[in-house]
Each structure stands twice: as C-alpha cells, then as structure tokens.
N, C-alpha and C positions, 0 to 999 in steps of 0.2 A: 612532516609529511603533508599536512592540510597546506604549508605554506607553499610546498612544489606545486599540490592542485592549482591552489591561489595564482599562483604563475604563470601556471596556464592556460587558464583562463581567457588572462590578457594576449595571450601570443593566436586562439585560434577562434575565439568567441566574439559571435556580432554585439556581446555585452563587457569586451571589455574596455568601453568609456567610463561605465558604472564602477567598475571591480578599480580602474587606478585611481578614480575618485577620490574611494573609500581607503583605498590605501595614503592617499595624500594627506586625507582627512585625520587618519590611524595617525599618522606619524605627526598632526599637527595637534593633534590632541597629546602625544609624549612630547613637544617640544613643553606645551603650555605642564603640562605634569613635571617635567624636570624643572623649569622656572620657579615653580611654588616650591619645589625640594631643594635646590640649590641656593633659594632664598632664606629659607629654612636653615640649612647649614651654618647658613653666615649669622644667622641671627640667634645658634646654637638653641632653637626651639626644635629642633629635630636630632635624632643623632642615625648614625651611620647604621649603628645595629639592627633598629627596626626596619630599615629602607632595605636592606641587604635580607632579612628574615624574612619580607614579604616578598620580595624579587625569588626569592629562594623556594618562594611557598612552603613556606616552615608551617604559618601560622599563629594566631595568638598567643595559643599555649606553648609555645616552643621553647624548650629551656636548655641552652646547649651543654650543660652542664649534666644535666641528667639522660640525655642523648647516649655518652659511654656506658652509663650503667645499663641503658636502655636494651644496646648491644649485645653485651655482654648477658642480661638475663634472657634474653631471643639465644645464644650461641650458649645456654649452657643445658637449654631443653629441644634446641635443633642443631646441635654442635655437626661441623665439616665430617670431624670424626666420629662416627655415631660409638664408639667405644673408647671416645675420652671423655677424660674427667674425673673428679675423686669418687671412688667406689664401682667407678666404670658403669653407669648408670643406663645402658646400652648395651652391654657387653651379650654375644652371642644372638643381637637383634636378628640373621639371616635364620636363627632358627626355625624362627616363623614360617616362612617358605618350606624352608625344605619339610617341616613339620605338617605345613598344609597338603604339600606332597605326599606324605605318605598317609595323610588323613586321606586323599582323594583318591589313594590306593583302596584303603578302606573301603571307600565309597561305591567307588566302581564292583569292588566284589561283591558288595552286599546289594548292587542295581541301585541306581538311581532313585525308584520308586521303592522307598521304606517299608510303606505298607504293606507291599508287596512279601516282602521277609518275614515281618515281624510278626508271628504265632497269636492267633488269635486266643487269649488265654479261655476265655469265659466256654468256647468248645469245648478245646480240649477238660478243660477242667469240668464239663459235663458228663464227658465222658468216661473221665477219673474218677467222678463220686458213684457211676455209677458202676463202674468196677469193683468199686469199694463196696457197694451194696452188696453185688453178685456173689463176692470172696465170702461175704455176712452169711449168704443164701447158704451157698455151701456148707459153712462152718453150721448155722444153725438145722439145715437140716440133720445132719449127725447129730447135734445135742438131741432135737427132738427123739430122734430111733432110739438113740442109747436111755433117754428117758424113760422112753413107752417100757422099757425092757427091763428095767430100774422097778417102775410100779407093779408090773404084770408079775414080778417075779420078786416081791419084797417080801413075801412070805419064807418062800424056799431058800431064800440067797443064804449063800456061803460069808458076805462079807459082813464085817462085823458091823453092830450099828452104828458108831459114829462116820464109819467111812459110807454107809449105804447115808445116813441122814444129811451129811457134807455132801456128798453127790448127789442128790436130790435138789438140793439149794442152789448150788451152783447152776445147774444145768439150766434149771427156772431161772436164775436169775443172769444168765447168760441170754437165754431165751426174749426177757424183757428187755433187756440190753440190746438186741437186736432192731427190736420193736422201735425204738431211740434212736438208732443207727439209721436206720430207713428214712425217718420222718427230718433226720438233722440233714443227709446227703442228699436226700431228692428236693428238700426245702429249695434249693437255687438252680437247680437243674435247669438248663435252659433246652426241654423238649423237642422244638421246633429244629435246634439243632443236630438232633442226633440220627445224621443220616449219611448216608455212604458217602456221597457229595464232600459234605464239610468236613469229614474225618477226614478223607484226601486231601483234600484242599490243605488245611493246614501241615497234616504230616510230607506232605511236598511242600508247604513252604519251609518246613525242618531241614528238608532235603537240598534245599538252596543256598543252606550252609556250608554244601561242600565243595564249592568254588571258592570261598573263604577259607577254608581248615589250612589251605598252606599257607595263608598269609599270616594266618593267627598262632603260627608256631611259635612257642617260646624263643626261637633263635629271629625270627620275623618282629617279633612283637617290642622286645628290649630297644630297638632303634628308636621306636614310634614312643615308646615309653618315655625314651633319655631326651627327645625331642619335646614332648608334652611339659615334661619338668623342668626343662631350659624354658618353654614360654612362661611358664607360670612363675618361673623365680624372675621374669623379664617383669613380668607385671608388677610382682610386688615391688619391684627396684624402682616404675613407673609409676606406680600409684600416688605418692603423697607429689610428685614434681608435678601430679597433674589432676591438684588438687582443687575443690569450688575457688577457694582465695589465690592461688596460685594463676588458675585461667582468667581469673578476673585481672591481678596482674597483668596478666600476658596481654588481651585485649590492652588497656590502657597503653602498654609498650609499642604493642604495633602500632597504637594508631599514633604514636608519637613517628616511630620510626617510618615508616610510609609515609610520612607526612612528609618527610623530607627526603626521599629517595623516590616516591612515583606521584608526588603530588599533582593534577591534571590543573592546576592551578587552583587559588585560591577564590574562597566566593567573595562577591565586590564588598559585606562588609565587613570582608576584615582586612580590606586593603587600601584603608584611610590613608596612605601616604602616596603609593602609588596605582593607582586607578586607573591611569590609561596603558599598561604595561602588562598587559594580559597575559602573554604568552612568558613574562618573571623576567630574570636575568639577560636572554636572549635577544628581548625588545630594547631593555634597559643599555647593552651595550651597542645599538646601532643609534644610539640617540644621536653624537658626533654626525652621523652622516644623515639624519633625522635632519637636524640644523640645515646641514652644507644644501642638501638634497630643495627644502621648502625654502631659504631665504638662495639660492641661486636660481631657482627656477622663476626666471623674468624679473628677479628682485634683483638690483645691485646694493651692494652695501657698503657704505663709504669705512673709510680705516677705521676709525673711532669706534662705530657701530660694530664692528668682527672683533674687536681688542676688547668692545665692552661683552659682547657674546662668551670670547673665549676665558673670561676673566671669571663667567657667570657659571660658566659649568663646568670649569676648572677641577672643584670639589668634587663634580661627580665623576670626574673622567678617571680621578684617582682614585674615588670609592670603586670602580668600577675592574680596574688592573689591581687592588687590591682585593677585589673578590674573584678575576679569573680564576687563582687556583683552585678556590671552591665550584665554582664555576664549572669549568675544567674536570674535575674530580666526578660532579653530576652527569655530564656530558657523557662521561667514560659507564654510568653505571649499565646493567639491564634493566630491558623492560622488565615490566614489574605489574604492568595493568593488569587488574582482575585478582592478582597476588592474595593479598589482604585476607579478605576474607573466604579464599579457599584455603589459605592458613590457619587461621584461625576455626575454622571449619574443624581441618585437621585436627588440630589440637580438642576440639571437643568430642571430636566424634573418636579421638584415640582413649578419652574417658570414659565414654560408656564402653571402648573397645574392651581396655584391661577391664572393665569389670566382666563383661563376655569372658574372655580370658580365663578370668576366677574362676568362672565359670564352668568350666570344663576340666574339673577337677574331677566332676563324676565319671566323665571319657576315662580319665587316666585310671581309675576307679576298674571301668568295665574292661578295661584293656589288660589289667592287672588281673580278673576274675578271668579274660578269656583266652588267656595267656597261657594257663593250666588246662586248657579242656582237649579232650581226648573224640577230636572230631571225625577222625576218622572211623574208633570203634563203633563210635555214637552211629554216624550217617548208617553203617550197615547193617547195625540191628533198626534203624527206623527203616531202612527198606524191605528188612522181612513185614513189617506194618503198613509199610503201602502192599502187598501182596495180598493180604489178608483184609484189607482195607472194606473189601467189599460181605466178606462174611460179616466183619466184624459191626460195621453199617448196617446191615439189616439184623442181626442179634440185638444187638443194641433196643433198634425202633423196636421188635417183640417185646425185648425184655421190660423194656421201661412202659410199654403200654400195658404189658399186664401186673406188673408188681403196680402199677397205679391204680388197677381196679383189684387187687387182693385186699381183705381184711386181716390181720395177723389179729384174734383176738385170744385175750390169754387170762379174761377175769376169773374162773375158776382155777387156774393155776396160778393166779398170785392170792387168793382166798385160800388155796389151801397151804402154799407154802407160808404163809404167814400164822396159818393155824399149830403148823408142826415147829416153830420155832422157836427156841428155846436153849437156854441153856442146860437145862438136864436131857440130856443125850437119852436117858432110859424112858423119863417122860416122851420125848419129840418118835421116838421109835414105836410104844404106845399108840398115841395118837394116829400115826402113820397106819400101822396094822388094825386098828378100830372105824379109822376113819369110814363115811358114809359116799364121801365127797371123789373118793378115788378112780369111780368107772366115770365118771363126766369129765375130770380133769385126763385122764385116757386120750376121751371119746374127743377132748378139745386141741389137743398134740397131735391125733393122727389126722386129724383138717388138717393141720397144719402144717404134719410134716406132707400133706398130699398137695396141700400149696405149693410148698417150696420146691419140690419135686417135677412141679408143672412149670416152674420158671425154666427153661433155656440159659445156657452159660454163653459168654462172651468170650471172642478169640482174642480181647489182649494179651500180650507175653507181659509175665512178671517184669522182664527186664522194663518194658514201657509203661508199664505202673510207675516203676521207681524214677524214672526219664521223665515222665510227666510231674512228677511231683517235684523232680527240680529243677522242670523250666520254665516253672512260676518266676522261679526268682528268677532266672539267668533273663526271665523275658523283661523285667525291671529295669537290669541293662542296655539291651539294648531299645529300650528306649530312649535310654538316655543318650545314647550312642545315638540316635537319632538325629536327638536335639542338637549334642553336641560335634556333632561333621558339621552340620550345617552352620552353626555357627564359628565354629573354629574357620570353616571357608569364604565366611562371610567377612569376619574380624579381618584375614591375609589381605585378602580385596580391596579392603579401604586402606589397608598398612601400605599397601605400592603408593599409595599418594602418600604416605607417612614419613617414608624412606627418601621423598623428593626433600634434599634441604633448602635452604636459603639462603645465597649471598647476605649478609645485611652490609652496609658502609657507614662508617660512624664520620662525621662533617663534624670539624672543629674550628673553631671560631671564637673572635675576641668581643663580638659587639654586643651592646647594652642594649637597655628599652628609649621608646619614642616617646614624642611629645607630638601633639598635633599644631599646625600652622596655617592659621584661617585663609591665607591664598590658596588653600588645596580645594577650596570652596568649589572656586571655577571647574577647575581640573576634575571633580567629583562628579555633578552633574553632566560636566561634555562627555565625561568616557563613560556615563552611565547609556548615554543617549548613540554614541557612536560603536560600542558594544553589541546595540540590537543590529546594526550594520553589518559589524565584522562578521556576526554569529550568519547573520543570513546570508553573506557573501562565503563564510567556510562552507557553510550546511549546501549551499548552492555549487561549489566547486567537490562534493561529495555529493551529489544529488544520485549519481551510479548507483553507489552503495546506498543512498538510498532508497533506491528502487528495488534493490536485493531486501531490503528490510520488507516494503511494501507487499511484495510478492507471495513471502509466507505468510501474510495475515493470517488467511484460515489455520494454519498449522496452527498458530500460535495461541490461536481465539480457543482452538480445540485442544490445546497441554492446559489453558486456563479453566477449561470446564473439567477439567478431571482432576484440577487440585483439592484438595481436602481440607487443608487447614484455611477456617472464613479468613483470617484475618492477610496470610498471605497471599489468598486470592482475592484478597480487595486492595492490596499494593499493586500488586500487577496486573490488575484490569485498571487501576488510574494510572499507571504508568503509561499501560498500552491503550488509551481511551480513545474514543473517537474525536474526541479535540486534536489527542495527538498525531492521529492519522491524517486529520487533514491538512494540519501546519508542515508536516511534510511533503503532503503529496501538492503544496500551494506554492512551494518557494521557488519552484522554477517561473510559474505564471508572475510573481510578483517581481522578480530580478527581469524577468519579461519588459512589462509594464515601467522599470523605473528606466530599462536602458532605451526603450521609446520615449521616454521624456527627456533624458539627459545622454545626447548625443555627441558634448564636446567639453573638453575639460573647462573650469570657468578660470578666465582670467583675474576677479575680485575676489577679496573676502566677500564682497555677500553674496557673490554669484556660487560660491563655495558652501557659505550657510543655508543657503534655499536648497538643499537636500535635508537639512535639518527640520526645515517646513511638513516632513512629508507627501510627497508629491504622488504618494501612492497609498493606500489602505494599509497599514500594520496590525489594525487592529485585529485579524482575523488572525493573524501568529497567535500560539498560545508556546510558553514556555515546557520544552520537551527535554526529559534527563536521559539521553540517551547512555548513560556510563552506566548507573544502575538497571534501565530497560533491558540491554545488552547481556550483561551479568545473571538477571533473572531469565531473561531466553534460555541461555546458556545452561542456565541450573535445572532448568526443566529438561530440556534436550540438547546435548552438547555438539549435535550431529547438525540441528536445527538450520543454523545460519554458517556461512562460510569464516573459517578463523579469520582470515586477512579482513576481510569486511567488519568482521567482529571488533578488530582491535583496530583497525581505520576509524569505527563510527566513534567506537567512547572517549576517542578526541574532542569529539564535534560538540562545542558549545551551544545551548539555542536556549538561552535568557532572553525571552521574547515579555516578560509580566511588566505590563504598566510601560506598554510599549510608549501609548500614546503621551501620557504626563512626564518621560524621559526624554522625548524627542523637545515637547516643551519647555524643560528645565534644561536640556541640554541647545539651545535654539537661547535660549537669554545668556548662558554661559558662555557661549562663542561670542555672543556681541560685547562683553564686558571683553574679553581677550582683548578683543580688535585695538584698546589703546595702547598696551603692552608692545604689540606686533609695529602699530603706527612708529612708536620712539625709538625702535632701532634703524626702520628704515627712512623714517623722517622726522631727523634730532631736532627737528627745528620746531617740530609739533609739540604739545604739550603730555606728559602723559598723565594726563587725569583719567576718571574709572569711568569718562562719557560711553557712553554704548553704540556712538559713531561709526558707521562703517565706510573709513575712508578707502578710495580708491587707487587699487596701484595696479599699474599696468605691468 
C-alpha cells in the first residue's frame, strides 16, 4: 500500500525528483546488500536459512521446528471448531448467548435500576420488630389482668395451690420476659423510618415483583436453569486450558507465530545480513531488476562485466525461487495487524471471565429458590398492605413514640415472685397468703397493665408478619441476582470477541542458522542512513493520513487524561509526545526544502552521495512508533480514528534516532562502495577499497 502512495508521488508531485532519488538510492543500497550476501554464499560464511528468516521477518528467535507445535497449541485453545477436540473442551460454547438472553430477560423485568426492586431490608425489618413488640403488648397485657385477678382473689380461689402457685410464676415471669423482649426488638429499630412514606415505598417495591412472577415460573425458570449449568460446566472445562502457566505459554506462541504471519518487519538489529531490504522478501526478489534498472541507467556494461554480475547473484536468484513458495504462501495470508495482542487480550480476559462465570453459581442458586415462589398469592396479599399502608404508617410513628417513653417497671413483682419460690408447694402457698408485699405488687401490674392498654395496635396482617420475616432471606438473593446479571452480561460481551477465531499458517522450511560476513559492514551503515530516507519519503506519501492523525489531537490528549493506571498513561503520552507531533506535522516542510535543493536526478556517484551530505536539517525528526500509538488510540476509543487510516498509518515506519551520525556513517559507506561499482563498469580500474568517487557519465 505505502509503495502505490510512493508511486504516486512521482506521477503528480512537484517533489517527485526527490522521491525517484531515494528510490534509486533504495535499490542501490540492495544492490550493495546482495554483493556482501552473495559473497557470503560463495565463501559458505552465510547460509541460506538465516537470509530467508530475515527476508521472512521470522526474527532471531525463530525456530521452524517449533513453529508446528506453535500451531497446533494456538488451534487447540482457539480451534476452527469451537467443539473439537478430546473431551470437547467447547462443547455447548453458544450457550452463553442464548443464556445471557434470557439473563437479560431477567433483567429487563426486574428494571434496569436494581435498587429500585430490591427491598430495603433494615425498614421493613423495623417495622417487623415492632410488630413483634405490639403482638408482646397484647399477649402481656392479658398476663397482667389475669394476674391482678390471680392475687386479689388468692385467698378465695377454688384452684388448688400448686396450679394457683405455678400460675403466679409463670405470669411474672412471662411478664419479665416481655420487659426483654422490648429492649432486644426496639435495640435496632431504625425510628426515623417508620412512616407512611417508607412502608409504601418498599411494599411497592414488593409489588414490582409482579411483572417478574411470569417469568419466574417454574416452567420459565428450568430453561435459564439448564442454560446457567451449560456455562458453568463450560467453565470448568476452560479453566485449567486457561491457566497462569498455560497463558504464559500462549503469549510466548504467539509472539512466535505473528512473528511470522504479520511481521511489519524486522527491527534493523536483527537484520545483520540483510539491511537494506526493509520491506523482507518483496524487495529481496526485485533485486534482478534492482541490477538491470541501476547499471543500465546511462551505464553500459561490456560482456564480461553482466557474465561477471549474473555469475554473482546467481546464488541468490535461486535462494530466491526457492523461497517463492513460502513466499507465495505469506502473500496469500490475512491481515493480521493489530491481531496479537487483541488475542492475547482475549485469552486473558477469557480468565478472569470463567472465574466471573464461577461466579454465578449463586444466580443459579437464586434462580433455583425463586423458582418455587408463589408470586402471584404473594403480590395480592402485599396489596391489601399497600391499602393499609397509610393506617399502618401512622400506628406505627404512635406506637413506637410512645412504648419509647413508657417504663415497664416490675421490681416488686420479681422481689416477690422470688420470695414465694420454692419447692414445697405448701410452704410457697403460705408465704403467698401471709405475704406483706402483695398490695404494692397489685398496685405495680395495674400501672402496667394501664400502660399497655394505652399503647395503640398496628394494622399489619399476620400474613405480612410471616412475608416479612422471609424476605430477609429471599432479599439475600436477590442480591446476588444483582451482582450476578450484571456480570453474567458482562462476561457475554467480551465472549463475542472470544468466539472471533484465528486463521494461524504454519511456514515450513529447511534452512539453518547464519554466520556474519564483514562486507555487510558497508551495506549496514548505508541502509542505516538511507532508511531515515525511505521512512521520510513513506511517512510523506502518507502525510493525508497524517493529518487525520493530527486533527484528533485534543480527543486523544483528552482519553489520556482520564486514564487511571500511571504507568499506561505514561506510555501513551510518550508515545503521543509533543516531539512526536511535531516530527509529523514537519515532514511535508522538510521533503519541501530537500526537493528545492535537488531538482534533477544526478548523473555521478557523488552527485548521488551528496544527499547523504544532508542538504536539509533531520535533526528536528525524532523517531515515532506509529504501530503501537495506533493500537493504543484504538484501545482507548475504537471509534476514535478511521479503521483504513488506522491500518494505513501502522505501516508507516519513521526510524528517525541518531539521524545525524547515520547519514554520516552511512555518507563514508557509500564512498567505500564506489570501488566495487568502478570494476564492473570499468575492468580496467583497479578494485582496491580507495573511497574514490569515479565518474561515469
């Protein structure tokens, strides 16, 4: 794609004197890089397989041997078929979907906003202790009457003493027991709540259960059930495949595999053999016409001189139809840019997924409790409680304001119930009929029962007594029912990029490791130095998409200040630095300025070298990673910059570091060439390593 721009260029730009230049330049720096290779060959200090590995962009590490296993353990955790393989380790993957599907049924019935549903317990349950008191109230004022009536008439009574001395005890101590009862249920009462307002409030949020009751029928529920259980056995089937040591594997695989299926090329040093061949295999086979193209252009070349050329890169012309079909094989794959690490992404984030997954075992839990419930009886008796809602609201605020200012005091009645106690029934009956203590403990039961008397009763229905007391628990549920939609919808979400698989191709090959061969000296230094060229000539024939990059600045400055984690937001503000903005926004001025200096191709080598002079400032380039910048745009906001632009720019090379000391090292290397270049086209010259820059017309 960069090379169509590059084409361009020249057909409609008042800069393209510069741009065939550089391309002359390009193709004379691969002549001088296959010389040192093809020398290499002959002198069996190189071998094939490294030159073919690097052209390939394999890289250092590349082992083609471990390549098929490489394949193979990528195809057996992202396999074609997501339900092959031994134990079907995938099997019933689509459940997830349809299972989120009817989670989102869920969802939808029970609204959006959770909090909204979910029963404020610490209300109601205010309301229920003090129910509990009031039922006390009740119960204890009868003990009291029946007691008064007990004493007043212990003389006369018909019953015999142990039943009159047992009922005496009891009543008292039923009485104390009450006293217990008050101080444990109104302990947590939460006062402020007990008003007409919040009774309704939540008994309508009860009520919003009954847009739910159809779905949660046991004939509704069994599907969402059998679904839950399909993920969860999916999990456990996922779990150890996608395990700490397992993803750690898997990184290392891919970055082997990528290496060789989307490589954007290799960095320069790991590509001691072939340096000037940037673009791998592609540059590597126009070398031929690389030749034909630089020694025909105004150069003739007598017999001897083309028999001694074709004699010279013979070796590589056959390395080179020997690597078409791999060749060939790359050519044919998919893009793949960007791939990597949304893959690998994948696979991690499919690790905390199954544990989420696990996760949601209490879901299956609450689904299973609410599976059984009888919502429709339910709903109708809580709507007699929203009817009543408003008695029951202000009974309530009475009751509890004044049981808080009553004393229940009962020291003479546990003084004297403990004075009549005893095992001899005839003594404790005694005692009772002599007692002194009798008309005070009276006088302290009818306070008491004139307290209780004065209390106001509450219009809860028994049935909502027993209804609140088990929607403590059931409200447990759905909390977790809660948590758990949410996350079950969460986990689906990220699984759609889960379910995308991946082509991989496994590249098979015979070749060995390299040796280095000190001609590559030249060749090192010139494509170090003509690199900062190409990169500024691509970056300039993309300078468009450029300016699409420019344009979102602020977006971009502004996804950077809302990142969280320091350390990734100190990657992508050096990524996106203002060094880098202006090496950008300079390269049109500086392709400007070189094609005002250089307005006609040069006839000599040194008219050809004095571009290597720099004839313009480079210093002001700084080196910009547009493949990762791109990548991290993208991770922030995928929306952010345009995909075609996206996947145009992370082509774009722009090795601009140590611009200056490369043009220099590469500016000596070109003049050492020049005697190489002399003895083809004039045998008669000597080819010593002078740094002469003869001329030829």
């Amino acid at each position: 794609m960069a090379r169509l721009r590059f084409r361009a260029i020249k057909k409609r730009e008042r800069n393209k004197v510069i741009v065939e230049l550089v391309e002359r330049l390009l193709a004379y720096g691969r002549v001088i890089n296959g010389v040192a290779l093809a020398d290499g060959l002959v002198k069996g200090a190189i071998k094939e397989s490294k030159i073919a590995e690097e052209l390939f962009n394999f890289g250092r590490d590349f082992n083609i041997a471990s390549l098929k296993l490489t394949a193979d353990f990528v195809s057996e955790l992202y396999p074609d078929d997501p339900c092959a393989g031994d134990g079907k380790p995938c099997e019933n993957l689509e459940v997830i979907g349809e299972g989120a599907k009817k989670l989102d049924e869920v969802g939808q019935k029970l609204k959006p906003n959770y909090g909204a549903i979910l029963v404020d317990w610490s209300v109601l349950d205010s309301f229920l202790r003090l129910k509990i008191v009031f039922d006390a109230v009740k119960l204890r004022r009868g003990n009291a009457h029946a007691l008064i009536e007990k004493l007043k008439n212990r003389s006369g009574t018909t019953e015999d003493k142990a039943t009159l001395i047992g009922g005496i005890t009891f009543l008292i101590s039923e009485l104390q027991q009450f006293k217990k009862i008050c101080e444990d249920k109104l302990k947590d009462v939460n006062f402020e709540s007990l008003t007409e307002k919040k009774y309704l409030e939540e008994v309508e949020k009860i009520l919003g259960f009954e847009a739910a009751g159809s779905f949660l029928k046991k004939e509704s529920v069994e599907p969402l059930k059998e679904k839950l259980t399909s993920i969860l056995n999916l999990a456990k089937e996922l779990k150890p495949k996608l395990s700490k040591e397992n993803l750690s594997k898997m990184r290392r695989n891919l970055k082997q595999l990528f290496r060789v299926v989307n490589s954007p090329g290799l960095p320069a040093e790991e590509k001691s053999l072939t340096p000037a061949f940037y673009s791998g295999h592609s540059d590597f086979a126009r070398l031929s016409k690389d030749v034909e193209d630089l020694f025909e252009y105004k150069i003739g070349l007598n017999g001897s001189s083309k028999q001694k050329l074709k004699q010279l890169f013979s070796s590589l012309k056959t390395l080179n139809k020997n690597m078409e079909p791999v060749a060939s094989a790359l050519r044919n794959k998919q893009s793949m840019l960007g791939v990597e690490d949304n893959v690998m992404k994948d696979f991690e984030d499919a690790e905390k997924e199954v544990d989420m997954i696990e996760a949601t075992q209490p879901l299956l839990d609450c689904v299973e409790n609410m599976s059984g419930s009888n919502f429709e009886q339910d709903i109708t008796e809580w709507k007699k409680e929203k009817v009543n809602s408003a008695k029951i609201g202000s009974s309530a605020k009475d009751f509890a304001e004044k049981i808080r200012k009553q004393s229940f005091e009962l020291s003479n009645s546990t003084s004297f119930v403990n004075s009549i106690k005893n095992n001899d029934i005839s003594v404790a009956y005694d005692n009772l009929q002599k007692s002194t203590d009798v008309d005070n403990v009276i006088k302290e039961l009818e306070e008491l029962k004139n307290n209780l008397e004065n209390l106001e009763g509450m219009l809860i229905s028994d049935w909502a007594l027993s209804a609140v007391s088990m929607l403590n628990a059931k409200n447990q549920h759905d909390a977790k029912l809660k948590v758990a939609v949410n996350t079950v919808r969460s986990v689906t979400k990220e699984y759609e990029s889960f379910l995308n698989k991946i082509k991989t191709r496994k590249v098979r090959s015979a070749e060995k490791t390299p040796t280095l061969e000190e001609g590559l000296k030249i060749s090192q230094n010139l494509s170090a130095a003509l690199k900062i060229y190409r990169d500024l000539i691509y970056a300039y024939a993309s300078n468009k998409d450029i300016q699409e990059l420019l344009k979102i600045d602020t977006q971009i400055e502004s996804k950077i200040a809302q990142m969280t984690d320091p350390d990734q937001k100190k990657k992508v503000k050096n990524l996106w630095s203002e060094e880098t903005k202006k090496t950008l926004a300079s390269i049109p001025g500086i392709i400007d300025k070189l094609g005002q200096k250089i307005t006609t191709i040069p006839k000599t080598l040194t008219e050809f070298g004095d571009i290597l002079k720099s004839p313009v400032n480079l210093e002001v380039l700084k080196p910009v990673d547009l493949l990762n910048l791109i990548d991290e745009v993208q991770s922030m906001d995928a929306n952010l910059i345009d995909q075609g632009v996206a996947d145009r720019l992370r082509t774009v090379q722009m090795d601009f570091a140590n611009g200056k000391l490369k043009m220099e090292h590469g500016l000596a290397a070109f003049l050492l060439s020049i005697p190489w270049f002399n003895s083809l086209t004039n045998p008669s010259q000597a080819t010593s390593a002078s740094g002469s820059s003869t001329k030829h017309e």
